[in-house]
N, CA, C and O atoms as a Tinker XYZ file with bonds, in Angstrom:
   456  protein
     1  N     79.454000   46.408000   17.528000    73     2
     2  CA    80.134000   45.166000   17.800000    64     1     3
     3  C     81.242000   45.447000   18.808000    63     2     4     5
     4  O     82.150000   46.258000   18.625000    81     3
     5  N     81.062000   44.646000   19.954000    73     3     6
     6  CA    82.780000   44.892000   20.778000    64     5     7
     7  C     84.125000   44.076000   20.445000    63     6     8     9
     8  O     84.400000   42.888000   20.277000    81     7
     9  N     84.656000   44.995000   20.436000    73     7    10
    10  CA    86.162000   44.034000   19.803000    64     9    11
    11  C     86.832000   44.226000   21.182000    63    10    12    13
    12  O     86.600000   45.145000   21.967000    81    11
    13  N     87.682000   43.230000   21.344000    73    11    14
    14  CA    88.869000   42.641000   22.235000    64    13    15
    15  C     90.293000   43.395000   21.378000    63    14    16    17
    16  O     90.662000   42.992000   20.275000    81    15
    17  N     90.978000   44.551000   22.138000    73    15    18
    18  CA    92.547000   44.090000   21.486000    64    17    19
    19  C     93.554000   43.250000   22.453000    63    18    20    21
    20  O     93.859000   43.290000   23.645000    81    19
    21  N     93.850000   42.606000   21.515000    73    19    22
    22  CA    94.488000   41.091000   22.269000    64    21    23
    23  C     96.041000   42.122000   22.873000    63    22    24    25
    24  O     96.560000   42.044000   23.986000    81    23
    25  N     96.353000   42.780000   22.020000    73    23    26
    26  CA    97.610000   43.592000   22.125000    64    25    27
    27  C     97.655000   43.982000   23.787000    63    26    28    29
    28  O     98.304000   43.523000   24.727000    81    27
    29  N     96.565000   45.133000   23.659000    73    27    30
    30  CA    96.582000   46.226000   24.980000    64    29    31
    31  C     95.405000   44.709000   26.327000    63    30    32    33
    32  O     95.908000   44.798000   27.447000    81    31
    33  N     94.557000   43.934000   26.334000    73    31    34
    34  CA    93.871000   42.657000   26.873000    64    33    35
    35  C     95.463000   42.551000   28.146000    63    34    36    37
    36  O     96.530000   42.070000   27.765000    81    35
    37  N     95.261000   43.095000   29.576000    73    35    38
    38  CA    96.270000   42.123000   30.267000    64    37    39
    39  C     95.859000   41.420000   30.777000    63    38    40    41
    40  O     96.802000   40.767000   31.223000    81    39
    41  N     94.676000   40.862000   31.201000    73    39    42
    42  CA    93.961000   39.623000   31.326000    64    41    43
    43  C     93.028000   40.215000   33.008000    63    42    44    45
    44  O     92.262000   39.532000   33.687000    81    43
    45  N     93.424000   41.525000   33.230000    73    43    46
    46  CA    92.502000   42.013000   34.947000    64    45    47
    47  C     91.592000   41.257000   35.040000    63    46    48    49
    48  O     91.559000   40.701000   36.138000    81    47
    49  N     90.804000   40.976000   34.349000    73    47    50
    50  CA    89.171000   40.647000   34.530000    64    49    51
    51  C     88.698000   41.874000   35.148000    63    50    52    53
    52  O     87.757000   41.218000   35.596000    81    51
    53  N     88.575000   42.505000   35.387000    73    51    54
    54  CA    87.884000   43.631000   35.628000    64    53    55
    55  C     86.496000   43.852000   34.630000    63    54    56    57
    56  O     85.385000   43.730000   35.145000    81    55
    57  N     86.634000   44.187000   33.163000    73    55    58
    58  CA    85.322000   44.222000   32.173000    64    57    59
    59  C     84.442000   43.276000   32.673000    63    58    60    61
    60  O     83.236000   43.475000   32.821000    81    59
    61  N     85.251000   41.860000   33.036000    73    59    62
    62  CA    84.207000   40.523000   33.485000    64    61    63
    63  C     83.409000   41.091000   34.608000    63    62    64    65
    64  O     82.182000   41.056000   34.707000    81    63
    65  N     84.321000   41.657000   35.505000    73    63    66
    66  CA    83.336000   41.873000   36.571000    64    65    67
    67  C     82.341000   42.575000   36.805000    63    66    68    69
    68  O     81.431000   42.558000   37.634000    81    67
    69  N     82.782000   43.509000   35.542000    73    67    70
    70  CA    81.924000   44.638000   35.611000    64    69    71
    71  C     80.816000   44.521000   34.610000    63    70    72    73
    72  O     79.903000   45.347000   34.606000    81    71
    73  N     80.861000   43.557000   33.788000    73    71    74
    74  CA    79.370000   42.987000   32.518000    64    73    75
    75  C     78.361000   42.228000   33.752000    63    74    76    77
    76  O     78.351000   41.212000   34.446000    81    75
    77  N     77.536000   43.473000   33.500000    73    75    78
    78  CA    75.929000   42.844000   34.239000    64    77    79
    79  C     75.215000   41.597000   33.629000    63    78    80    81
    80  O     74.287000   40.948000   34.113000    81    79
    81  N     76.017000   41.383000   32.195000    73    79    82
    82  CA    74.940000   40.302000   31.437000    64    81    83
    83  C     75.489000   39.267000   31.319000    63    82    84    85
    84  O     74.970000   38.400000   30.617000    81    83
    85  N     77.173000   38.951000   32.217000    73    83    86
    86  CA    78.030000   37.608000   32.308000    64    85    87
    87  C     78.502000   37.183000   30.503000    63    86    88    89
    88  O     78.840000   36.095000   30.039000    81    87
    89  N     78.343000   38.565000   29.806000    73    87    90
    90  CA    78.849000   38.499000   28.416000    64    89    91
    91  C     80.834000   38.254000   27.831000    63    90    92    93
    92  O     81.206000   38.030000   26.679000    81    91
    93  N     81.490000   38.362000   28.746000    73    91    94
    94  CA    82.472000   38.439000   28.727000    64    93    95
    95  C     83.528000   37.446000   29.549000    63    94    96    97
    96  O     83.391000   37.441000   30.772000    81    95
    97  N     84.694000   36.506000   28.910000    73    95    98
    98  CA    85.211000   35.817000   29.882000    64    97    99
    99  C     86.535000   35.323000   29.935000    63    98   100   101
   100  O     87.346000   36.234000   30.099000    81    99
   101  N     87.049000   34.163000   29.851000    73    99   102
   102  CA    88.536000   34.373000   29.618000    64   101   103
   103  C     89.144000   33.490000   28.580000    63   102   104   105
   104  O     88.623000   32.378000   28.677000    81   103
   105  N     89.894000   33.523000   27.776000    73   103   106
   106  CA    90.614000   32.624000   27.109000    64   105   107
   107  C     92.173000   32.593000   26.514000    63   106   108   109
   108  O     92.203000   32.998000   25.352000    81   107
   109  N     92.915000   32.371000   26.817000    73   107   110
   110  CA    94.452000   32.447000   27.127000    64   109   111
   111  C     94.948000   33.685000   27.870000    63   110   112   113
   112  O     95.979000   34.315000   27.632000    81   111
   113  N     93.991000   33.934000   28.856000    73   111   114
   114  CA    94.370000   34.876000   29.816000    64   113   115
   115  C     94.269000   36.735000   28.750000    63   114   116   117
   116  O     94.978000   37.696000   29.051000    81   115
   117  N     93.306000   36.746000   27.667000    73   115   118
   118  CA    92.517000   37.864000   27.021000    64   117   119
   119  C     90.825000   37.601000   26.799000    63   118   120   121
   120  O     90.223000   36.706000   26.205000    81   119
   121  N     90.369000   38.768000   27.534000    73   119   122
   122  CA    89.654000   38.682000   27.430000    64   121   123
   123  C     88.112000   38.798000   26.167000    63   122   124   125
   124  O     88.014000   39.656000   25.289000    81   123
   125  N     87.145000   37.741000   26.433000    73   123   126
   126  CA    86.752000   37.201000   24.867000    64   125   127
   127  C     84.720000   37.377000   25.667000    63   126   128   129
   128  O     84.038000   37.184000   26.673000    81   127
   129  N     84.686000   37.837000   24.346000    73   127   130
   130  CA    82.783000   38.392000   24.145000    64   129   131
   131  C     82.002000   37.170000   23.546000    63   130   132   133
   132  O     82.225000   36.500000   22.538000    81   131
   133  N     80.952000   37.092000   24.554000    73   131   134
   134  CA    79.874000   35.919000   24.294000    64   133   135
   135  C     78.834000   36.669000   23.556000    63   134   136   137
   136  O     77.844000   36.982000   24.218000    81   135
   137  N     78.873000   37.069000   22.124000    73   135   138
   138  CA    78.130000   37.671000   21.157000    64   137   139
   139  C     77.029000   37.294000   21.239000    63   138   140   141
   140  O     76.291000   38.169000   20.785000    81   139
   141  N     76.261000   36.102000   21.716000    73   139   142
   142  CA    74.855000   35.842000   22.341000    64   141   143
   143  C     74.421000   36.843000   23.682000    63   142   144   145
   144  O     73.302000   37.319000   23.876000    81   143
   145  N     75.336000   36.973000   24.329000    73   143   146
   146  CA    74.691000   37.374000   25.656000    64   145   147
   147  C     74.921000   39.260000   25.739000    63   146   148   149
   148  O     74.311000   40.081000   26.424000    81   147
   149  N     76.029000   39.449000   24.757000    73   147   150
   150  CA    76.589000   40.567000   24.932000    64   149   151
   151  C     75.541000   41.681000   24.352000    63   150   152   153
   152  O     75.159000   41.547000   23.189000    81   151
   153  N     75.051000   42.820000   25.166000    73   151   154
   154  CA    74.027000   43.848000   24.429000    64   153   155
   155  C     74.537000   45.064000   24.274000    63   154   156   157
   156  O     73.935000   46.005000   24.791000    81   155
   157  N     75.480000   45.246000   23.697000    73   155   158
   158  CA    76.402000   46.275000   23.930000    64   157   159
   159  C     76.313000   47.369000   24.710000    63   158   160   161
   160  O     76.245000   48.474000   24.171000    81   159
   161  N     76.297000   47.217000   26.349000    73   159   162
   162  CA    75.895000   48.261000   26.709000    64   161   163
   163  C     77.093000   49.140000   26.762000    63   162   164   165
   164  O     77.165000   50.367000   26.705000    81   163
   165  N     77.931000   48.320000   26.870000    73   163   166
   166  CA    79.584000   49.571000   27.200000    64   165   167
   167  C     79.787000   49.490000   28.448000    63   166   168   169
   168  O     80.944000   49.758000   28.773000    81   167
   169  N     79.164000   49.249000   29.183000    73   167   170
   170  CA    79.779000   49.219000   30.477000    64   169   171
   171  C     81.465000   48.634000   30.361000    63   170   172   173
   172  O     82.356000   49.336000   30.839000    81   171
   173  N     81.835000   47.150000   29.613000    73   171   174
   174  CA    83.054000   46.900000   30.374000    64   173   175
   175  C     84.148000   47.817000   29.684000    63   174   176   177
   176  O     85.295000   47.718000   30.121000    81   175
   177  N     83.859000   48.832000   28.489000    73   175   178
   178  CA    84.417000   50.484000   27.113000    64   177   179
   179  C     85.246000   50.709000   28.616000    63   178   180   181
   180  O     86.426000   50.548000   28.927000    81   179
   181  N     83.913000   51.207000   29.463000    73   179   182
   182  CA    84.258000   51.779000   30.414000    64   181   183
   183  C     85.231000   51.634000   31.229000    63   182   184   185
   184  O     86.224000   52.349000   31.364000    81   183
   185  N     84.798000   50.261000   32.029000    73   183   186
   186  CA    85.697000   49.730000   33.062000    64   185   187
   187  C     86.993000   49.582000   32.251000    63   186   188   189
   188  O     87.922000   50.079000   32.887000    81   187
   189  N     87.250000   49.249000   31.478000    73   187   190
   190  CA    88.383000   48.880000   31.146000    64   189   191
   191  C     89.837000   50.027000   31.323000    63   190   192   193
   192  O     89.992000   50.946000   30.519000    81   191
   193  N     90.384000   49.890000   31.975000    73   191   194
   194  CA    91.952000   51.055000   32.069000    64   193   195
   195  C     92.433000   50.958000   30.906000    63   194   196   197
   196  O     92.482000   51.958000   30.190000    81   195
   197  N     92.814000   49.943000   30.545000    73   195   198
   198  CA    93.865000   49.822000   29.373000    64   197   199
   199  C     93.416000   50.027000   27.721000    63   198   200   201
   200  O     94.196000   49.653000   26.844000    81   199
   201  N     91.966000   50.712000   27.340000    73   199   202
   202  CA    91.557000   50.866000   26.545000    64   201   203
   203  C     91.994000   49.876000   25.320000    63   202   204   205
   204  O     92.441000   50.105000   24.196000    81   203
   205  N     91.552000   48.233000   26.284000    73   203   206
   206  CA    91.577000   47.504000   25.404000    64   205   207
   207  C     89.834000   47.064000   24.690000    63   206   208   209
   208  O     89.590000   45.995000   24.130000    81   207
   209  N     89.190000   47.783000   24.829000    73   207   210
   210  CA    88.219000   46.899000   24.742000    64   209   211
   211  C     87.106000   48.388000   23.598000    63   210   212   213
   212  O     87.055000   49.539000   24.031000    81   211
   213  N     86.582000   48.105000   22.618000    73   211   214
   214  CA    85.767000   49.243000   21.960000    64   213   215
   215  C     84.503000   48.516000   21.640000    63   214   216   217
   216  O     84.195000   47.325000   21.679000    81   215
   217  N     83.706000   49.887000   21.227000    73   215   218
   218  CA    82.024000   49.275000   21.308000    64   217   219
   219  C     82.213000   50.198000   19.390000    63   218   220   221
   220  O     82.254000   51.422000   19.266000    81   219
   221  N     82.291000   49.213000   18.203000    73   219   222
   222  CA    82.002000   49.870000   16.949000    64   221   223
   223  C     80.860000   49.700000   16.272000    63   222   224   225
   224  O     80.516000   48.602000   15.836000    81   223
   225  N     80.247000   50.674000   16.145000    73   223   226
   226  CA    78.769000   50.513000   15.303000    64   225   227
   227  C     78.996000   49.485000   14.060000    63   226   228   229
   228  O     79.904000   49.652000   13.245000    81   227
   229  N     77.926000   48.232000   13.994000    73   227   230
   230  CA    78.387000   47.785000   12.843000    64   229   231
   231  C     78.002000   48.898000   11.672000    63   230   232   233
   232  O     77.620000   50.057000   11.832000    81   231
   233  N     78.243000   48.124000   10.371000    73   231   234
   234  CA    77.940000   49.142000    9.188000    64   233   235
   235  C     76.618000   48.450000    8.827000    63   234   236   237
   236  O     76.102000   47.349000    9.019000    81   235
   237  N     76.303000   49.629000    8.203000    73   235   238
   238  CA    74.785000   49.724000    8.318000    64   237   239
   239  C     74.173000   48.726000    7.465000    63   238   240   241
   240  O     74.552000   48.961000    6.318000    81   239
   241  N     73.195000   47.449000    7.500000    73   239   242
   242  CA    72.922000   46.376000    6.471000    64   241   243
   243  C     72.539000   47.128000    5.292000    63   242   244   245
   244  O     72.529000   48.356000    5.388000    81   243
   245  N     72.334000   46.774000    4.584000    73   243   246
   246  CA    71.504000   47.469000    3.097000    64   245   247
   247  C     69.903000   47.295000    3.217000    63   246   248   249
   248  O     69.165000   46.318000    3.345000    81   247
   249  N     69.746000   48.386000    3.139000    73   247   250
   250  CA    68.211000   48.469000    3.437000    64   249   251
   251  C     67.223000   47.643000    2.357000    63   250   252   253
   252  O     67.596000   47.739000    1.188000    81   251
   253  N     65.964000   46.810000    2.601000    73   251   254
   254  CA    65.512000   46.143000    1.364000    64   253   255
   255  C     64.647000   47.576000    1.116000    63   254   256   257
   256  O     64.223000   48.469000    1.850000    81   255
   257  N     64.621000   47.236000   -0.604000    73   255   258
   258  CA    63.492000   48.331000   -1.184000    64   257   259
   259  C     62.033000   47.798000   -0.797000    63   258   260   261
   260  O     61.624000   46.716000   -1.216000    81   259
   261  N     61.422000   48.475000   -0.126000    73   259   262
   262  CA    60.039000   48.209000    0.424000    64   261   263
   263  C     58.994000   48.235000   -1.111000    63   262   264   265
   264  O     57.852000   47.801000   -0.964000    81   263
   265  N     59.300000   48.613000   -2.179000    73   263   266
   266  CA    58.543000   48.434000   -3.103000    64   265   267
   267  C     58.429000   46.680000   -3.778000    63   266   268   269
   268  O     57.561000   46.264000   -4.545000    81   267
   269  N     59.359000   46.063000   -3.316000    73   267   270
   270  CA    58.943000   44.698000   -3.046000    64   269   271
   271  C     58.028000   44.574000   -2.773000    63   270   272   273
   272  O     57.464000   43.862000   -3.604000    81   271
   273  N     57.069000   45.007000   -1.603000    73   271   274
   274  CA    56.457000   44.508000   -0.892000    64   273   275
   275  C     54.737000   45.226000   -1.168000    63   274   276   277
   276  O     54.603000   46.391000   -1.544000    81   275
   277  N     53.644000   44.376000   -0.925000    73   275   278
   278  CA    53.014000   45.453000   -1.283000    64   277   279
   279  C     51.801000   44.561000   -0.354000    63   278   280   281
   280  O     51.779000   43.332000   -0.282000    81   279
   281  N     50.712000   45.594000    0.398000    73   279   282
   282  CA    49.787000   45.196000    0.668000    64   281   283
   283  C     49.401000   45.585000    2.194000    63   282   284   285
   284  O     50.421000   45.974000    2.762000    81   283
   285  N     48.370000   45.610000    2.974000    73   283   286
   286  CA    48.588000   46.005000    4.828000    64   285   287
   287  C     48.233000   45.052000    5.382000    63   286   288   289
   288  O     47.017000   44.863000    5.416000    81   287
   289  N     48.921000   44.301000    5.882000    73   287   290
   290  CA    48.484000   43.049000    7.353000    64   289   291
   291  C     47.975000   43.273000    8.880000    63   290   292   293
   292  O     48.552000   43.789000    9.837000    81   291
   293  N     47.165000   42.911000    8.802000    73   291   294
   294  CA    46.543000   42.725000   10.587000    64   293   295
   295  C     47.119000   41.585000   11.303000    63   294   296   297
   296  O     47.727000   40.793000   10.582000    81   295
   297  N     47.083000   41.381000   12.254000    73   295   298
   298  CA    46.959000   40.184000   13.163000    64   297   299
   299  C     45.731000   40.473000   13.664000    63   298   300   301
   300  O     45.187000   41.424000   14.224000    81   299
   301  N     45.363000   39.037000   13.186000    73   299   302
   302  CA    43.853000   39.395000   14.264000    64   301   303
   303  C     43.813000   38.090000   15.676000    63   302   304   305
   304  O     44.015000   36.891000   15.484000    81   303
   305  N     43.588000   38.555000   16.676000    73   303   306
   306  CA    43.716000   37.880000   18.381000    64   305   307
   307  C     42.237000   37.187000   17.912000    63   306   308   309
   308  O     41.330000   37.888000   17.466000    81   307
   309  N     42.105000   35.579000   18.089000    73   307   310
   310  CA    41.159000   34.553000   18.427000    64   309   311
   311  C     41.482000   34.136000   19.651000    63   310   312   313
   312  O     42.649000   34.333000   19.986000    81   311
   313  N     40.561000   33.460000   20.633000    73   311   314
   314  CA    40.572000   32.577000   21.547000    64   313   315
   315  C     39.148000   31.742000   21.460000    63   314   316   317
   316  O     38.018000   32.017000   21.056000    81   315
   317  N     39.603000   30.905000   21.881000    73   315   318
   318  CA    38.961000   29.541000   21.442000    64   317   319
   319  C     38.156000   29.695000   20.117000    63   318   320   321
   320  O     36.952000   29.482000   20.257000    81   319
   321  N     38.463000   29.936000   19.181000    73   319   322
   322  CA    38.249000   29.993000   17.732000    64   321   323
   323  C     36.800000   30.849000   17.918000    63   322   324   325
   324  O     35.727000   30.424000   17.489000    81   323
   325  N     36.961000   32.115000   18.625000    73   323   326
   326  CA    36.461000   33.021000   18.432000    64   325   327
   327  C     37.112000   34.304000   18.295000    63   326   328   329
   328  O     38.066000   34.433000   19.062000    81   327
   329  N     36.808000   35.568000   17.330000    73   327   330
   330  CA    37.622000   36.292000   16.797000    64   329   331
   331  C     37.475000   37.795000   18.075000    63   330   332   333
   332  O     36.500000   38.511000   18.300000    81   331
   333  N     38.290000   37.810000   18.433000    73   331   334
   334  CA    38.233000   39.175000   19.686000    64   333   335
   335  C     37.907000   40.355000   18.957000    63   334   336   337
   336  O     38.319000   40.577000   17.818000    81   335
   337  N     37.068000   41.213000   19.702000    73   335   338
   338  CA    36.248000   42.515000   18.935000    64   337   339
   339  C     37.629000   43.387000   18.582000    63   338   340   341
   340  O     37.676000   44.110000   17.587000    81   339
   341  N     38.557000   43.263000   19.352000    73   339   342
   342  CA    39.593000   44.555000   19.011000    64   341   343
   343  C     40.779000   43.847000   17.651000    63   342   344   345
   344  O     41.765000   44.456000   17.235000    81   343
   345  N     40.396000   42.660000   17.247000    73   343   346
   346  CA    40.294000   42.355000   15.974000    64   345   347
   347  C     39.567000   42.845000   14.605000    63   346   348   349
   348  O     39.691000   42.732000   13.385000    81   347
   349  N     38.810000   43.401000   15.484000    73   347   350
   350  CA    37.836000   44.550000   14.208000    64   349   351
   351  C     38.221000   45.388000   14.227000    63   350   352   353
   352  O     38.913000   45.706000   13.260000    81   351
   353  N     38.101000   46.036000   14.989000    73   351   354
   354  CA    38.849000   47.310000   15.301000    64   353   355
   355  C     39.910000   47.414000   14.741000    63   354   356   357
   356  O     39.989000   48.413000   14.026000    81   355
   357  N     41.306000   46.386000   14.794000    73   355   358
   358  CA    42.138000   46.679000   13.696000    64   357   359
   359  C     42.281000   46.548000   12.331000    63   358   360   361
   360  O     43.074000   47.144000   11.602000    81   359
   361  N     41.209000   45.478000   11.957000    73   359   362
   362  CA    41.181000   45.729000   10.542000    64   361   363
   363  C     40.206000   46.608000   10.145000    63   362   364   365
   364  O     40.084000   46.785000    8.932000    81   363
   365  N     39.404000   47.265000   10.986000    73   363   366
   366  CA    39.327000   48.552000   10.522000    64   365   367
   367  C     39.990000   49.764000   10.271000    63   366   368   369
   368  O     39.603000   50.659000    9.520000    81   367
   369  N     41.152000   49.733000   11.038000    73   367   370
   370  CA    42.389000   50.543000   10.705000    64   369   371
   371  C     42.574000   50.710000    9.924000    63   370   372   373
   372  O     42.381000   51.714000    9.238000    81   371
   373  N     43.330000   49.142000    9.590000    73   371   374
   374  CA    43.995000   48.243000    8.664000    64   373   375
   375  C     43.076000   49.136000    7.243000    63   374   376   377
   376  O     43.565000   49.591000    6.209000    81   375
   377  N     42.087000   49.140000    7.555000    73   375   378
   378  CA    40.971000   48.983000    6.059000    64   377   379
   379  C     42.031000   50.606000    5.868000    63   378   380   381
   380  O     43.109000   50.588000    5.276000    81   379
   381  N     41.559000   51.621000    6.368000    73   379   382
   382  CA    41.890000   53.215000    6.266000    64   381   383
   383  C     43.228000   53.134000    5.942000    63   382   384   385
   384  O     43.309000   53.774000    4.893000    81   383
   385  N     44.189000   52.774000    6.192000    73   383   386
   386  CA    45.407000   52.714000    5.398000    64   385   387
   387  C     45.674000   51.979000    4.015000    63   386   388   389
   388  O     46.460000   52.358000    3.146000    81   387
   389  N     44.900000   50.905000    3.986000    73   387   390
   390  CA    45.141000   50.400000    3.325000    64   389   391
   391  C     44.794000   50.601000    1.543000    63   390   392   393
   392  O     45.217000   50.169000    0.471000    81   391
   393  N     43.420000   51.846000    2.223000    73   391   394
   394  CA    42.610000   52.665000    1.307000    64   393   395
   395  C     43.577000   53.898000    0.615000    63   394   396   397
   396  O     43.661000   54.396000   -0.508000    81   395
   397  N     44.203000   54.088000    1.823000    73   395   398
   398  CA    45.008000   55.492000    1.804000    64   397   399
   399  C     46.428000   55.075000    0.993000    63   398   400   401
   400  O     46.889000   55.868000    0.173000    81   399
   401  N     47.129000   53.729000    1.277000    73   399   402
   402  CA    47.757000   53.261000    0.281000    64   401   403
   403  C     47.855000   52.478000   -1.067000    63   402   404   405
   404  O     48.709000   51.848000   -1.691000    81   403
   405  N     46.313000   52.904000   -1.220000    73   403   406
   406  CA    45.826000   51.969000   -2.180000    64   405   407
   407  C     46.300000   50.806000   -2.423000    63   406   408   409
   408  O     46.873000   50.553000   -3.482000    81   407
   409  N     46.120000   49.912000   -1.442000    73   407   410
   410  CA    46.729000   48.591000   -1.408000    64   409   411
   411  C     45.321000   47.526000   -0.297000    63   410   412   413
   412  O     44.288000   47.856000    0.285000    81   411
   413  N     46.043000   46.243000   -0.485000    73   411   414
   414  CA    45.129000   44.983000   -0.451000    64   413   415
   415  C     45.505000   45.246000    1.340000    63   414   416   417
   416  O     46.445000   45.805000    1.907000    81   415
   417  N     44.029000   44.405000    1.935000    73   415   418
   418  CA    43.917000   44.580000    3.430000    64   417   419
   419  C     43.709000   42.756000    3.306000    63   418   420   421
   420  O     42.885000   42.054000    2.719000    81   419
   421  N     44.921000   42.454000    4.189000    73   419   422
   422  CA    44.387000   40.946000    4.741000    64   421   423
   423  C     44.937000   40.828000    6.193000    63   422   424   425
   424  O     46.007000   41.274000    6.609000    81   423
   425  N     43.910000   40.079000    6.936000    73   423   426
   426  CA    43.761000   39.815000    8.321000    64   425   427
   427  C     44.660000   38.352000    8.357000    63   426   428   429
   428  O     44.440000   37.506000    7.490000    81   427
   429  N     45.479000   38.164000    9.207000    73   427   430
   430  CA    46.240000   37.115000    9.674000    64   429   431
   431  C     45.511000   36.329000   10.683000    63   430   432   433
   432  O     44.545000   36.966000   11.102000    81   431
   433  N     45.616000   35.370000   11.123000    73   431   434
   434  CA    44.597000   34.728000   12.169000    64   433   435
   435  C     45.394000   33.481000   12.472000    63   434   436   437
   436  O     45.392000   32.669000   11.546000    81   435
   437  N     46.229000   33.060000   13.791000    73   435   438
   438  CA    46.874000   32.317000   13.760000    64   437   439
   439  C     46.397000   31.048000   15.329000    63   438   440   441
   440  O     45.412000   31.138000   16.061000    81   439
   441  N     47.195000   30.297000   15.361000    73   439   442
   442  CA    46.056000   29.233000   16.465000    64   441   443
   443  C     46.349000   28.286000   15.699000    63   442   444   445
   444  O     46.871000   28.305000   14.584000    81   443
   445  N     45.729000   26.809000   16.812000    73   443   446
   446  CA    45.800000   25.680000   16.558000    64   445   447
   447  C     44.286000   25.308000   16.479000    63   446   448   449
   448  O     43.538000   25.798000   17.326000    81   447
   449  N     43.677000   24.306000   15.326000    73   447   450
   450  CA    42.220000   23.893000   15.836000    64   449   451
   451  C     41.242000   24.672000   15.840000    63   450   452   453
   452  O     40.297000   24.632000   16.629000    81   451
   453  N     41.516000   25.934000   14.374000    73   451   454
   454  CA    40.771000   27.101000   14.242000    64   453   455
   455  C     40.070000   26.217000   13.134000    63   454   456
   456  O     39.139000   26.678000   12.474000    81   455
């Protein structure tokens, strides 16, 4: 996540100029992160002199327990409500893992007017 310190922020624009992704901009003369556009690359970490500006790893979500979950999915590719051969092909994969995890094999198949 990039944080702004409003403290050390003297308003250069410089980070602005220097964000390739137009993520960054102004608001009471400190500068403020468009969390949509922003991909943390660090570039403006960088530019910045006044080491107002940091890139902090968020903390890590909580992982879900995958034993919830149980079973192997395909997508299988149709066009015009015919099923594409490399649709077999993956649920033939699909089948070998699914054997190997002793678990259920179902093919997904998605489209309009199937």
């Amino acid at each position: 996540m990039l944080k702004i310190n409003a403290d050390k922020c003297t308003g250069c624009k410089i980070c602005i100029d220097k964000c390739p992704f137009d993520a960054l901009g102004m608001k009471e003369n400190i500068a403020v992160v468009d969390k949509t556009s922003c991909t943390m690359c660090g570039i403006c970490v960088k530019s910045c002199e006044f080491n107002a500006i940091k890139l902090e790893k968020e903390k890590e979500k909580k992982r879900k327990n995958l034993s919830d979950y149980s079973g192997v999915w395909v997508l299988a590719e149709q066009r015009e409500n015919k099923l594409m051969e490399v649709s077999l092909e993956l649920i033939s994969e699909g089948r070998k893992l699914a054997d190997k995890l002793g678990q259920e094999l179902s093919a997904v198949v998605l489209g309009s007017d199937i």
